[in-house]
Structure formats: C-alpha cells, structure tokens
Steps between C-alpha positions, in 0.01 A plus 500: 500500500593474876636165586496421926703129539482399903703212626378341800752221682666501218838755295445677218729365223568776182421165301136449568454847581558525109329236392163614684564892339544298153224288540266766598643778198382188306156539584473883418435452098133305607441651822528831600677485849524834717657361843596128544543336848671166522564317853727275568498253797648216604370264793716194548257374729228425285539310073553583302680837693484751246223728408464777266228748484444782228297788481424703156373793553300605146258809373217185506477237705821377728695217433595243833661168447701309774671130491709259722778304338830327663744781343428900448472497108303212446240680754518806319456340131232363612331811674544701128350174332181529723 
C-alpha cells in the first residue's frame, strides 16, 4: 500500500504522522487498500479550523470521507468513522 500524507498551513509532527499510518494498517484486514491519500489542512479563519480528507483507493469502488473538528485527531477519527 502507498500512503501520500499532505500538510497544508500546518507541520508535520512524527506523532500523528504515525497515528494516521496505524490507523490506516488497521483498516487493511476488512478492506483491501492499494494507495491511501490523507490531507491535512488547517484554516484558522474559519470553526472549527481543521479538516481532514481521505482517499482509499480499492480494486472496487473508492473510499472518500472528510470531517472538520477543533483539533487534527478528533477530525481524522471522525473521517475513518464515516
């Protein structure tokens, strides 16, 4: 599996860089993933200022989830539970 993480207005931290590789590995044993794309962005002008969008690409049909929450993880936790 190819994983692409992009940061926009925001650093890349080895942290959640890790937990989005776990997180995703985690999927792998119900989904068959071949190339994952997650983007990162934060927009302090606008609430709650951080978004997440994710892209699984699959053999069927792809997978595309996105979310806004006030802090990076809680938008991405809820972008995998959608």
């Amino acid at each position: 599996m190819k994983l692409t993480v992009q940061h926009h207005h925001l650093r890349s931290s080895d942290d959640l860089d890790s937990l989005i590789e776990n997180r995703i590995l985690a999927l792998q044993p119900r989904l068959q993933i071949d190339e994952a794309h997650v983007r990162l962005e934060c927009r302090f002008e606008e609430s709650p200022a951080f978004s997440v969008h994710v892209h699984l690409v699959t053999p069927g049909p792809d997978v595309f989830a996105e979310s806004r929450d006030h802090t990076l993880r809680a938008a991405f936790a809820k972008a995998l539970r959608s």
